[in-house]
ZATI-908487 format. One record per atom (N, C-alpha, C): residue in three letters; atom name; x, y, z; chain. Coordinates in Angstrom, 2 decimals. Example, Ala and Ser with C-alpha at 12.3 -4.5 7.8 and 13.67 -1.06 7.14 Angstrom:
<sites>
SITE rest atom       X       Y       Z kette
SITE  ala    N   13.19   -5.69    7.80     A
SITE  ala   CA   12.30   -4.50    7.80     A
SITE  ala    C   13.20   -3.30    7.80     A
SITE  ser    N   12.85   -2.25    7.08     A
SITE  ser   CA   13.67   -1.06    7.14     A
SITE  ser    C   12.90    0.03    7.87     A
</sites>
This chain:
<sites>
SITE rest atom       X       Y       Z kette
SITE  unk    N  -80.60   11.88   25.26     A
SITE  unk   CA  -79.26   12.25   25.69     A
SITE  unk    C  -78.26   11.45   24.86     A
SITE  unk    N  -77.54   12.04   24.08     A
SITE  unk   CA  -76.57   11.44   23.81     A
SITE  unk    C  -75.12   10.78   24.64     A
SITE  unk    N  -74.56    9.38   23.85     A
SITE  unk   CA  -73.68    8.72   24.48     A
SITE  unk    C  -72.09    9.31   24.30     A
SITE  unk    N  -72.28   10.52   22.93     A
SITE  unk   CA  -70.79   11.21   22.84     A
SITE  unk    C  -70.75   12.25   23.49     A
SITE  unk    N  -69.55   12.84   23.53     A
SITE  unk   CA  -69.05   13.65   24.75     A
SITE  unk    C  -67.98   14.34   23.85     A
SITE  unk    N  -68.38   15.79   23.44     A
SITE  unk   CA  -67.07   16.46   22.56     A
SITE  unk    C  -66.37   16.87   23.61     A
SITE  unk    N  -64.88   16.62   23.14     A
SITE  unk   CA  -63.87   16.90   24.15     A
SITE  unk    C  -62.98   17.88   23.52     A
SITE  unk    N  -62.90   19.60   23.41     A
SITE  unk   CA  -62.27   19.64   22.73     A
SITE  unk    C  -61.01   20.80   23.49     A
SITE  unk    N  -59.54   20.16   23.44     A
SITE  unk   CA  -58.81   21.00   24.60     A
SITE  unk    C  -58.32   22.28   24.35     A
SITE  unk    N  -58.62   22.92   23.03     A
SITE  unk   CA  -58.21   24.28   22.62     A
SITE  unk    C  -57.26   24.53   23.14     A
SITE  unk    N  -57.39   25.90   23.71     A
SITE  unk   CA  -55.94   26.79   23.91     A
SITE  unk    C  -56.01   26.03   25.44     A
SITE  unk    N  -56.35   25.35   26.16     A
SITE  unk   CA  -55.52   24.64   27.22     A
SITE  unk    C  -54.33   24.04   26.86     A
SITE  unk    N  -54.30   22.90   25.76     A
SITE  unk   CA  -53.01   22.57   25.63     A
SITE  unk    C  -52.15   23.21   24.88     A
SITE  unk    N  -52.22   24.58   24.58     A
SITE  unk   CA  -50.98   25.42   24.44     A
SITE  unk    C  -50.58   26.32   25.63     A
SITE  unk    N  -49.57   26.66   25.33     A
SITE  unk   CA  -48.44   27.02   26.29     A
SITE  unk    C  -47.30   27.50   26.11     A
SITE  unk    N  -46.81   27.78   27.11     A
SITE  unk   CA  -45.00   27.86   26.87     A
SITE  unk    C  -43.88   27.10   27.58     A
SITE  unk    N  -45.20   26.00   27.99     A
SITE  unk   CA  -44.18   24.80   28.60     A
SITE  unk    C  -44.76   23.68   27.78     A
SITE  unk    N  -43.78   22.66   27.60     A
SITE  unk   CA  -43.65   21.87   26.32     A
SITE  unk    C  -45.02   20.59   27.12     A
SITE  unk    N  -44.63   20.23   28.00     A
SITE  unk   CA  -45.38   19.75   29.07     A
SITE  unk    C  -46.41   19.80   29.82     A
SITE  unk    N  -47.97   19.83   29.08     A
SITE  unk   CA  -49.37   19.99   29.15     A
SITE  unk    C  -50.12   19.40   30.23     A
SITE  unk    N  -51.03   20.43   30.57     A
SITE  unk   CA  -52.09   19.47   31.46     A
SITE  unk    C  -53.10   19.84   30.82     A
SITE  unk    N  -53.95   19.04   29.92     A
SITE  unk   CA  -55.18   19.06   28.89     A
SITE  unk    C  -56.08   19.87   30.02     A
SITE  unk    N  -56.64   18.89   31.28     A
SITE  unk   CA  -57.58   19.47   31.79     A
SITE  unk    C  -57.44   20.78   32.55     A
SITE  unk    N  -56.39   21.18   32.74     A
SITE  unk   CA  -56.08   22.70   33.72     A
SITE  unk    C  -56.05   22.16   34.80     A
SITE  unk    N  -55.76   21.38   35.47     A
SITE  unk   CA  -55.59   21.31   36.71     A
SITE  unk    C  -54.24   22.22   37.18     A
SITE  unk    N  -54.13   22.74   38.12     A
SITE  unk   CA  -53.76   24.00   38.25     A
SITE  unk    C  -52.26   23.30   39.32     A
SITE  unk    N  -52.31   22.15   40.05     A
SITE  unk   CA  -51.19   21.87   40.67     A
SITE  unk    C  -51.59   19.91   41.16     A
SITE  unk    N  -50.67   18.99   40.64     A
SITE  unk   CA  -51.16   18.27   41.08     A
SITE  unk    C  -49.44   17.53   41.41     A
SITE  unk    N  -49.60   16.54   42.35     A
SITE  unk   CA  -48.35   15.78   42.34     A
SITE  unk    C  -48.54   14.59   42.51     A
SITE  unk    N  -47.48   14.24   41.98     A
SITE  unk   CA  -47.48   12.46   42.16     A
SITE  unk    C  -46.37   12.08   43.06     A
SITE  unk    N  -46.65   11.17   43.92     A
SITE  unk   CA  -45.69   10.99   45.03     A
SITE  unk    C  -44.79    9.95   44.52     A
SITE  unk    N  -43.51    9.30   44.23     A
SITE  unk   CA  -43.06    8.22   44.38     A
SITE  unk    C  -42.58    7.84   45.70     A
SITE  unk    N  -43.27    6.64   46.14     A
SITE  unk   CA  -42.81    7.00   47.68     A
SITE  unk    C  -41.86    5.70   47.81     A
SITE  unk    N  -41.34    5.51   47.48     A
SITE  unk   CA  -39.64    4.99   47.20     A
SITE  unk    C  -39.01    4.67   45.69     A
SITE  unk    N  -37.62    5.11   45.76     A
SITE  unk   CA  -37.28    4.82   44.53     A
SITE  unk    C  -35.90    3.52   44.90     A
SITE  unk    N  -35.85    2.60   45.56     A
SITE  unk   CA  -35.00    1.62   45.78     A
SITE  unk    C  -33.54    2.22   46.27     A
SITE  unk    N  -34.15    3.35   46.98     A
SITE  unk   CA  -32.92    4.21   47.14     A
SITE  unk    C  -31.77    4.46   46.37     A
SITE  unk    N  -32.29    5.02   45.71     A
SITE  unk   CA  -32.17    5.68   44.29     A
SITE  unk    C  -32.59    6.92   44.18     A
SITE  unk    N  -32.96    7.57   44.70     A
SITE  unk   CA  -33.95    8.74   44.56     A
SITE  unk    C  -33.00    9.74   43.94     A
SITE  unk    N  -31.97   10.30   44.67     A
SITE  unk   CA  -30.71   11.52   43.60     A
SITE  unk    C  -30.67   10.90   42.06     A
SITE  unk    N  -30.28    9.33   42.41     A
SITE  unk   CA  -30.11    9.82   40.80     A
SITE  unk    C  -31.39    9.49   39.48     A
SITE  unk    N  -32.83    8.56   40.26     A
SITE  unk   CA  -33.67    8.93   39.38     A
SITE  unk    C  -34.22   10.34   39.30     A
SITE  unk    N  -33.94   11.49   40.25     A
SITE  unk   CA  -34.27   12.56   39.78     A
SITE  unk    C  -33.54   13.22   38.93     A
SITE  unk    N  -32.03   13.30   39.29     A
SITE  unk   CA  -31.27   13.44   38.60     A
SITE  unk    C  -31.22   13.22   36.87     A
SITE  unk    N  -31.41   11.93   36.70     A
SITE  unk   CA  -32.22   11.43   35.61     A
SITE  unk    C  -33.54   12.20   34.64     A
SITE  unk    N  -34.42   12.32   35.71     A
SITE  unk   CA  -35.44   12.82   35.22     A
SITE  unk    C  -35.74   14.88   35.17     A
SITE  unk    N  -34.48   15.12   35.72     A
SITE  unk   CA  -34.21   16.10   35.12     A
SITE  unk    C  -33.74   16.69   33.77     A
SITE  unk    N  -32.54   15.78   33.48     A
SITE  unk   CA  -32.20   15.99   31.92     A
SITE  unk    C  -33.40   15.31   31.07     A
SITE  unk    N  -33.96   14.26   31.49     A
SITE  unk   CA  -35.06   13.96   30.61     A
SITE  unk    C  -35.92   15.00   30.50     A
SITE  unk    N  -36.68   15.82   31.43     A
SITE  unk   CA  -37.54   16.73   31.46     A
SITE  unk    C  -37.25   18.34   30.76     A
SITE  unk    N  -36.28   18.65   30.66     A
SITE  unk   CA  -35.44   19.69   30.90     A
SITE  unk    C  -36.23   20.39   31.40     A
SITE  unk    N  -35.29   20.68   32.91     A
SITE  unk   CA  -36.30   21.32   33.99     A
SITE  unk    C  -34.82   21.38   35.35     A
SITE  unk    N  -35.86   21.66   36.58     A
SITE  unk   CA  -34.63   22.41   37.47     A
SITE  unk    C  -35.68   21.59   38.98     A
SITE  unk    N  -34.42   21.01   39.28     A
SITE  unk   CA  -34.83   20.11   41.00     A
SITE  unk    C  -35.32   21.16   41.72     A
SITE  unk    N  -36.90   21.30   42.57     A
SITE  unk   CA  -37.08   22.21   43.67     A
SITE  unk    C  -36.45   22.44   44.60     A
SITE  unk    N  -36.46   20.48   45.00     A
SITE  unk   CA  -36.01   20.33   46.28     A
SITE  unk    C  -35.04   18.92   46.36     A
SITE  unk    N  -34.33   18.82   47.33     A
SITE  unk   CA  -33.40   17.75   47.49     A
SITE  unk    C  -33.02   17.66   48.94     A
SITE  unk    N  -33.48   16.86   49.89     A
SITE  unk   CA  -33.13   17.44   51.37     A
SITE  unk    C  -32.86   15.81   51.74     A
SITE  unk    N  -31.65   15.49   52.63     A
SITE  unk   CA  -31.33   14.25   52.92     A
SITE  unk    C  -32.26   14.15   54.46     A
SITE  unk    N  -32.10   13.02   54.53     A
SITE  unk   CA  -32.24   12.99   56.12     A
SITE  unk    C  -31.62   13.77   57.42     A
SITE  unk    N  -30.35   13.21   56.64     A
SITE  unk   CA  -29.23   14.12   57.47     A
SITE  unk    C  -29.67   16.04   57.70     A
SITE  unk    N  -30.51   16.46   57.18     A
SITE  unk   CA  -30.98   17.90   57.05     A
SITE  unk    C  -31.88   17.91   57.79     A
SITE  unk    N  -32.69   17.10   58.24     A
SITE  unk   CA  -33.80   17.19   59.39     A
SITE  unk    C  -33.69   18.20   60.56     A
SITE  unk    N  -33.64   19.20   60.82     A
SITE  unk   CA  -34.22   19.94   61.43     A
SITE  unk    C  -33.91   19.08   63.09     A
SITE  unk    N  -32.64   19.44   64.13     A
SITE  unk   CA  -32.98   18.18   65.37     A
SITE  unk    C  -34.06   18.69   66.07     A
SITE  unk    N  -34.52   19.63   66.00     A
SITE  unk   CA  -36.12   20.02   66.69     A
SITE  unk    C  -37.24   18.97   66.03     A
SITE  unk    N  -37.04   18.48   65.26     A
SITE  unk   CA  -37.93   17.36   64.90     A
SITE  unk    C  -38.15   15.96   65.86     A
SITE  unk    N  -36.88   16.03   66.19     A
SITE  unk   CA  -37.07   14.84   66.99     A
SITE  unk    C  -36.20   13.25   66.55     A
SITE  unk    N  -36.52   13.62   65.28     A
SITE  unk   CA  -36.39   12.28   64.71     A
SITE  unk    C  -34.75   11.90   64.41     A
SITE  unk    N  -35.22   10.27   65.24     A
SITE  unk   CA  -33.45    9.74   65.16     A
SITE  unk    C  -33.37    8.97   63.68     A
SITE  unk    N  -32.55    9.36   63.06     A
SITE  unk   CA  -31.76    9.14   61.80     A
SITE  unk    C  -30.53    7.50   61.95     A
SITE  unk    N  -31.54    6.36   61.35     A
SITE  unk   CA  -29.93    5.39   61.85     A
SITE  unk    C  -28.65    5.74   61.08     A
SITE  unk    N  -27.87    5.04   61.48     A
SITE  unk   CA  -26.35    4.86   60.83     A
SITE  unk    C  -26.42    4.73   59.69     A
SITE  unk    N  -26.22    5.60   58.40     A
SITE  unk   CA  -25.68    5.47   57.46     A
SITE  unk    C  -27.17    5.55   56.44     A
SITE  unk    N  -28.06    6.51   57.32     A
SITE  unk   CA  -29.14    7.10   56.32     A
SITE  unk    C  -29.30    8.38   56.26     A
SITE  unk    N  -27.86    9.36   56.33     A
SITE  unk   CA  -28.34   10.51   56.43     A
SITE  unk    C  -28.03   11.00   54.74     A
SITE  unk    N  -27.44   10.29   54.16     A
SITE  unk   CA  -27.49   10.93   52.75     A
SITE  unk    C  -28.64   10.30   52.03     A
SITE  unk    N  -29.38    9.68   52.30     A
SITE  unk   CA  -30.49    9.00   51.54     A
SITE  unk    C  -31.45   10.23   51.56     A
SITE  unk    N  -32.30   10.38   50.49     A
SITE  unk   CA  -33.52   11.08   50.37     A
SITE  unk    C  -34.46   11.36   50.77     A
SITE  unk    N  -34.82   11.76   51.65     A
SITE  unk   CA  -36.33   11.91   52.45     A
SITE  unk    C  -36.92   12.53   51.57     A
SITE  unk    N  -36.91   14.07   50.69     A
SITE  unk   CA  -38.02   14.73   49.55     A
SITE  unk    C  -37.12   15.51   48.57     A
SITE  unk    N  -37.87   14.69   47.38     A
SITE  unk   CA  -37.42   15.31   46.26     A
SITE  unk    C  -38.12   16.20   45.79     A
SITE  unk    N  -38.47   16.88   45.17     A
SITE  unk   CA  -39.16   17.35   44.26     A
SITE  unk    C  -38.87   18.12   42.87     A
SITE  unk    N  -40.01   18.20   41.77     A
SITE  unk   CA  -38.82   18.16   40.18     A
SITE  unk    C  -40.34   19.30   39.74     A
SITE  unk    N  -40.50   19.97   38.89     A
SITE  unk   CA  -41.51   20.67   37.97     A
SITE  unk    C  -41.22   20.34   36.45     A
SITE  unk    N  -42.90   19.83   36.36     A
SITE  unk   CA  -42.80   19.23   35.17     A
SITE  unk    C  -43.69   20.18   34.19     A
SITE  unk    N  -43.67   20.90   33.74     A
SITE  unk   CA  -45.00   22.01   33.18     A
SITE  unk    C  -45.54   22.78   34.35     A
SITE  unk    N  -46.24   22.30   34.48     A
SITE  unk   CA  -47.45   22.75   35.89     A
SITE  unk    C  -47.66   21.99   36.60     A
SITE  unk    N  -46.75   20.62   36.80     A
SITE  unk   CA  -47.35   19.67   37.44     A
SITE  unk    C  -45.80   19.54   38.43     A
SITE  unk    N  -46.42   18.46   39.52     A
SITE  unk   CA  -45.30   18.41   40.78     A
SITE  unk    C  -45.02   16.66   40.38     A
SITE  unk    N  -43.64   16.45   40.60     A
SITE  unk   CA  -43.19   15.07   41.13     A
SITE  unk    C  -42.45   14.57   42.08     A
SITE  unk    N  -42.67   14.40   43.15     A
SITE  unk   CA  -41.91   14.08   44.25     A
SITE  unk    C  -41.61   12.71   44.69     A
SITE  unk    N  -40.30   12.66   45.49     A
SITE  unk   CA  -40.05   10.87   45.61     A
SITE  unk    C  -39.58   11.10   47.14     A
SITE  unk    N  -39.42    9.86   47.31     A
SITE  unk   CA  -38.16   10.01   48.36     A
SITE  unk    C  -37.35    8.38   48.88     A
SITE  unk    N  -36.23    8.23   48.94     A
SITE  unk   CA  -35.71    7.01   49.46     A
SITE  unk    C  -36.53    6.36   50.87     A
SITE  unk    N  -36.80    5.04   50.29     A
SITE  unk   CA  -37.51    4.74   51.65     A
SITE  unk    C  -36.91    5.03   53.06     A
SITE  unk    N  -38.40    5.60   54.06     A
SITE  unk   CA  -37.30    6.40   55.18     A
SITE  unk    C  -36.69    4.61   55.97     A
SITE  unk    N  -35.84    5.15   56.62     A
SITE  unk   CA  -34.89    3.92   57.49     A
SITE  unk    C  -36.10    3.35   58.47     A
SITE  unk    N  -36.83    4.25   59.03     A
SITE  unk   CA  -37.76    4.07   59.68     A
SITE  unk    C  -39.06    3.04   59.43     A
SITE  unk    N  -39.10    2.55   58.13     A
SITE  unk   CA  -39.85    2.04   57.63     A
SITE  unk    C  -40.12    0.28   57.61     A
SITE  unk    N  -40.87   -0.38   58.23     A
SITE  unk   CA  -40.16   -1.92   57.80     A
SITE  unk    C  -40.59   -2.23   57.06     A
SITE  unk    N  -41.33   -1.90   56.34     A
SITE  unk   CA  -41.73   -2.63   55.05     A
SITE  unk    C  -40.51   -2.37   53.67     A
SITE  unk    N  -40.79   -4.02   52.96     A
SITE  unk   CA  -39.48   -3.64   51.93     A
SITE  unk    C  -40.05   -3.49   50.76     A
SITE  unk    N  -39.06   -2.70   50.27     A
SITE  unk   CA  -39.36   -1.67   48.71     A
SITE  unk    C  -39.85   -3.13   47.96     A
SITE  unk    N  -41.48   -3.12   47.07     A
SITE  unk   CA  -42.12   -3.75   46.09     A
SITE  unk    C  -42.56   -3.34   44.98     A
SITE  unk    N  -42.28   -1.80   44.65     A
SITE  unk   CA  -42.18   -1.01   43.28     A
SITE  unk    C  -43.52   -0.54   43.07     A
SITE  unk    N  -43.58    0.13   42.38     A
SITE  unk   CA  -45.05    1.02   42.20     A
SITE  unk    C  -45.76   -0.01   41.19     A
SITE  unk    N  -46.78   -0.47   41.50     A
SITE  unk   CA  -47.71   -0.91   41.13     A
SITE  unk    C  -49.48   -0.50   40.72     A
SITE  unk    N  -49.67   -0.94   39.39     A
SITE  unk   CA  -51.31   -0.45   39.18     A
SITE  unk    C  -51.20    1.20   38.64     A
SITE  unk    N  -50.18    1.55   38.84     A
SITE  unk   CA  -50.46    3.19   38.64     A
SITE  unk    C  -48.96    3.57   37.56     A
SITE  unk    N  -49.54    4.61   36.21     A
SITE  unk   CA  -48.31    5.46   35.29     A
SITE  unk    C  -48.30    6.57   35.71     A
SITE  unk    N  -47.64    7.06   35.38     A
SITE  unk   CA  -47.24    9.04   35.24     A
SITE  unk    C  -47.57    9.11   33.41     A
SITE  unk    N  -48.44   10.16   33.60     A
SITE  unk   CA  -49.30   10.25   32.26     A
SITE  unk    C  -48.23   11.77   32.00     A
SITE  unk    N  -47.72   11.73   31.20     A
SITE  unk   CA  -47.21   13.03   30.41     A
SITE  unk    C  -47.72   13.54   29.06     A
SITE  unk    N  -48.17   14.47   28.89     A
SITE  unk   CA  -48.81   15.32   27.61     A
SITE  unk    C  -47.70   16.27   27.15     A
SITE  unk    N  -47.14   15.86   25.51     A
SITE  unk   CA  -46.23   16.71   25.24     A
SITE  unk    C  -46.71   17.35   23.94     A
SITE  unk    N  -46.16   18.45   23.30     A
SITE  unk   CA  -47.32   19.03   22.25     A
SITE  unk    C  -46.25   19.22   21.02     A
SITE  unk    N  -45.39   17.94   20.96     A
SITE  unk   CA  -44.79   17.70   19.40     A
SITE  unk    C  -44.36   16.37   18.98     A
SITE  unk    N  -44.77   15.88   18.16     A
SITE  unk   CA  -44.16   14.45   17.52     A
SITE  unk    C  -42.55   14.06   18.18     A
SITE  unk    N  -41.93   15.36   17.83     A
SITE  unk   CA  -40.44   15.81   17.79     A
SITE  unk    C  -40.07   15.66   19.47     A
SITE  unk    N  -40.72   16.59   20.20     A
SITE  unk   CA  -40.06   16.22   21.70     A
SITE  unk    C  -40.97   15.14   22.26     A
SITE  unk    N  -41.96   14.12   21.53     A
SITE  unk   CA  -42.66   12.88   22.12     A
SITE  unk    C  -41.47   12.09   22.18     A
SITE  unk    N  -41.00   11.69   21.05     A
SITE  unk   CA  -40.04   11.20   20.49     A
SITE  unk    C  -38.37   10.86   21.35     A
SITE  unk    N  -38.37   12.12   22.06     A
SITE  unk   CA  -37.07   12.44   22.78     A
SITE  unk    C  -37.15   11.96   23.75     A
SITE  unk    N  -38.36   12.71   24.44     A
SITE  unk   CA  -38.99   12.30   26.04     A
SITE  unk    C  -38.92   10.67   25.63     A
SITE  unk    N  -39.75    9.86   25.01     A
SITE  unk   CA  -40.27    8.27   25.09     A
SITE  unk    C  -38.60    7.91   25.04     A
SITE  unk    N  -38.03    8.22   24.18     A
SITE  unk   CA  -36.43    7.31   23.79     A
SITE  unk    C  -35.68    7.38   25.16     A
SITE  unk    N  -35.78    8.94   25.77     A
SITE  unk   CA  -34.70    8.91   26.81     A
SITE  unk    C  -35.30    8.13   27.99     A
SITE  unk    N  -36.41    8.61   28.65     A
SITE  unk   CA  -37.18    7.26   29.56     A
SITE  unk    C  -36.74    6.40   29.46     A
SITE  unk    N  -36.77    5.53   27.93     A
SITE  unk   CA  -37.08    4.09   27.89     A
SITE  unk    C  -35.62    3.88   27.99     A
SITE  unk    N  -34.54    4.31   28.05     A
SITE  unk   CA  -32.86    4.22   28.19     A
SITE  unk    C  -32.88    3.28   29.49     A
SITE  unk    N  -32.51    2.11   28.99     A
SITE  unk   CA  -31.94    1.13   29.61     A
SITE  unk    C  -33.70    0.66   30.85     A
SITE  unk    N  -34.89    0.82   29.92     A
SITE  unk   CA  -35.80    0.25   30.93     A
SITE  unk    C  -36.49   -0.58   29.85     A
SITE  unk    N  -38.00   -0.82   30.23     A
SITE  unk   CA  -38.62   -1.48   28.94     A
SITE  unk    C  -39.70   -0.65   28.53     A
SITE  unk    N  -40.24   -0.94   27.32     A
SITE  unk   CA  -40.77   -0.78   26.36     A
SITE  unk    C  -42.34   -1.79   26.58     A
SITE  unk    N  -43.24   -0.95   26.89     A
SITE  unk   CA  -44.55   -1.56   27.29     A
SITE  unk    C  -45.26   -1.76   25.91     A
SITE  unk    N  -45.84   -0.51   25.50     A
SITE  unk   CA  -46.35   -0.22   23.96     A
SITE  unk    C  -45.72    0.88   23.06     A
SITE  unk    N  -44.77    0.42   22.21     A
SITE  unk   CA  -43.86    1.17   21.60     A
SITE  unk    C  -44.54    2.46   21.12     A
SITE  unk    N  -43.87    3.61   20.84     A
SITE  unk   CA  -44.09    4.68   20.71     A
SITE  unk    C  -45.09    5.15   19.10     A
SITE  unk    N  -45.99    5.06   19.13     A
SITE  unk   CA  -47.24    4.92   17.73     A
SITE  unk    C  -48.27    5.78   17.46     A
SITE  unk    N  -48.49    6.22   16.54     A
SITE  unk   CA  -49.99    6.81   16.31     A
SITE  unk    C  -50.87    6.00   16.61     A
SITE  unk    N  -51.91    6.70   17.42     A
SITE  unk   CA  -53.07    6.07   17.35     A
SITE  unk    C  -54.22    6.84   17.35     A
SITE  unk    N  -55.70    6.23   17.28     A
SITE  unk   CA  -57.36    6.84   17.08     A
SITE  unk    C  -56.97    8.32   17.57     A
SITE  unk    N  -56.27    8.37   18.82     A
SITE  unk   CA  -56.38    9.54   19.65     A
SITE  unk    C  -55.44   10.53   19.86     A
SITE  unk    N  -54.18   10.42   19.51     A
SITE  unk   CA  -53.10   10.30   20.11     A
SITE  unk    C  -51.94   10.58   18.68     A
SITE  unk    N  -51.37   12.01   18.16     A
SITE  unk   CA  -50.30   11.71   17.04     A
SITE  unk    C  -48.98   10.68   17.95     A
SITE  unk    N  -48.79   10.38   18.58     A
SITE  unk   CA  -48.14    8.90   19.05     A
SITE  unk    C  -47.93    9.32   20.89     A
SITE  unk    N  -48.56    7.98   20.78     A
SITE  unk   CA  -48.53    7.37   22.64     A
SITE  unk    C  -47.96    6.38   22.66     A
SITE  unk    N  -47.02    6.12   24.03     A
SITE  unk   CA  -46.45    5.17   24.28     A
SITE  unk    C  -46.09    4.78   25.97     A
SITE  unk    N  -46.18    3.27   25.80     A
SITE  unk   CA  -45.70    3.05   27.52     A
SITE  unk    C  -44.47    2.61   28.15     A
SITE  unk    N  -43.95    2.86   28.79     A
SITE  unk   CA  -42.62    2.37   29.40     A
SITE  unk    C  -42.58    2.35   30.87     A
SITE  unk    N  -41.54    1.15   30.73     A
SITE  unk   CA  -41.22    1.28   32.14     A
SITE  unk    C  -39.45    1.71   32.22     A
SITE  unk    N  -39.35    3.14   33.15     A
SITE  unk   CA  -38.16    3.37   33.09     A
SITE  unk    C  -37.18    2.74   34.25     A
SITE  unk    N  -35.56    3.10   33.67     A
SITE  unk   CA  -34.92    1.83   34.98     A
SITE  unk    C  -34.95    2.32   36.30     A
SITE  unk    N  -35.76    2.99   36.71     A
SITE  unk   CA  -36.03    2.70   38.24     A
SITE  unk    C  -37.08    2.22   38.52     A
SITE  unk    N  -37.72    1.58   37.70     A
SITE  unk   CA  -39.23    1.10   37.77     A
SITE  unk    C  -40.93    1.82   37.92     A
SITE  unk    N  -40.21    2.89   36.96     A
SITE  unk   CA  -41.56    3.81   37.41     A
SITE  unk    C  -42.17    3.29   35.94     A
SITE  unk    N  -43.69    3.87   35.87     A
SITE  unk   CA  -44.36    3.53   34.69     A
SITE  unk    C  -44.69    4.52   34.03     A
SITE  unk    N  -44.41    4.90   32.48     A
SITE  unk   CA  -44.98    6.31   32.57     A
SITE  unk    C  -45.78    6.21   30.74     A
SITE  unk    N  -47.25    6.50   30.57     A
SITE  unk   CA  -47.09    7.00   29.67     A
SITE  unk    C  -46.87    8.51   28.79     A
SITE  unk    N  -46.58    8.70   28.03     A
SITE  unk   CA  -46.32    9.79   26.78     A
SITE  unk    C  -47.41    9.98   25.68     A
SITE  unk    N  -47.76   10.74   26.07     A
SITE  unk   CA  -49.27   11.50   24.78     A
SITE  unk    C  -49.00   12.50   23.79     A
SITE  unk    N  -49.04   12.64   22.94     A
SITE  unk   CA  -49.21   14.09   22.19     A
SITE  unk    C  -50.54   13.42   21.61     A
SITE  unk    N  -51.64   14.27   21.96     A
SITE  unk   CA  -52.92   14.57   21.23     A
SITE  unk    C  -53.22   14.84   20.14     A
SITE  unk    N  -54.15   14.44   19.22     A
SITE  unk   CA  -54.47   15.04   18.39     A
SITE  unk    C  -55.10   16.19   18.67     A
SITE  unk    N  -55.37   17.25   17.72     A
SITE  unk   CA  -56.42   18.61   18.45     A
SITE  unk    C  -58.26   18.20   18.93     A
SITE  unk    N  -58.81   17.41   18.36     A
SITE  unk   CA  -60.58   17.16   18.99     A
SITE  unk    C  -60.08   15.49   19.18     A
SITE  unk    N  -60.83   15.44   20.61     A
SITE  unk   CA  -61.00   14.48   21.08     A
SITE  unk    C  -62.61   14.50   21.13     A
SITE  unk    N  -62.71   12.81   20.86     A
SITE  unk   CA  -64.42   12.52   20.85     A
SITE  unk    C  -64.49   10.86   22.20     A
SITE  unk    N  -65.10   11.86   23.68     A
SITE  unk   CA  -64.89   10.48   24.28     A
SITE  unk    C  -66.48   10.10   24.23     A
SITE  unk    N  -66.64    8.61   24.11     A
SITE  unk   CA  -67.83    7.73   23.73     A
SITE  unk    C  -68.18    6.85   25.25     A
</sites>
């Protein structure tokens, strides 16, 4: 048995959205489950970065009073669910609810992996992210990758940026 593994993503990573999912996964989301209450405008944000269109945007204050749920003083414009479309993929956040006692400690251990399928919009996507955040592993060719890069953007999310080469060989 061999230890290589041809990987090769053909016509999966083409498209007509700039914004790839190599393996086909057909719907996946990533939750941010607080953005330092911030949530309007890192989506906001990550809309013109994405160029793309908000699903959803619903405050607290929109809750449904058949729910039940009491809303304190001065959290009804905060975010309970965002949601943004990124290719085929879901991103959702929401301002920590009021309800919550634990205090915001930032996403940890985990990126938002983005696959884009040109040097040209890698380039755009990595620069505008990295606007006013940091710069993990600057934006580069590498073995795998016509240039990957890591950042952390200013709301503290982590994200890397891929454009692939066409055959991948994983070992």
């Amino acid at each position: 048995m061999s230890d290589r593994v041809e990987i090769d993503y053909g016509e999966s990573t083409k498209g007509s959205n700039t914004y790839n999912n190599p393996l086909e996964i057909h719907y996946t989301a990533f939750y941010l489950p607080d953005l330092r209450r911030n949530c309007r405008e890192a989506f906001e944000f990550y809309q013109r970065c994405f160029d793309t269109k908000l699903e959803a945007m619903a405050t607290y204050a929109e809750i449904p009073a058949s729910e039940g749920m009491e809303i304190p003083e001065g959290a009804g414009n905060m975010v309970m669910h965002a949601r943004l479309r990124i290719g085929n993929q879901t991103l959702m956040a929401s301002d920590n609810s009021p309800a919550c006692p634990a205090p915001y400690e930032g996403i940890k251990g985990a990126s938002i992996a983005v696959g884009v399928n040109s040097v040209e919009e890698t380039e755009r996507l990595f620069n505008t992210l990295a606007d006013n955040g940091t710069v993990q592993m600057p934006l580069e060719e590498t073995f795998w990758a016509h240039r990957f890069g890591m950042l952390m953007d200013r709301f503290g999310v982590a994200w890397m940026i891929n454009y692939d080469k066409e055959a991948q060989v994983a070992i």
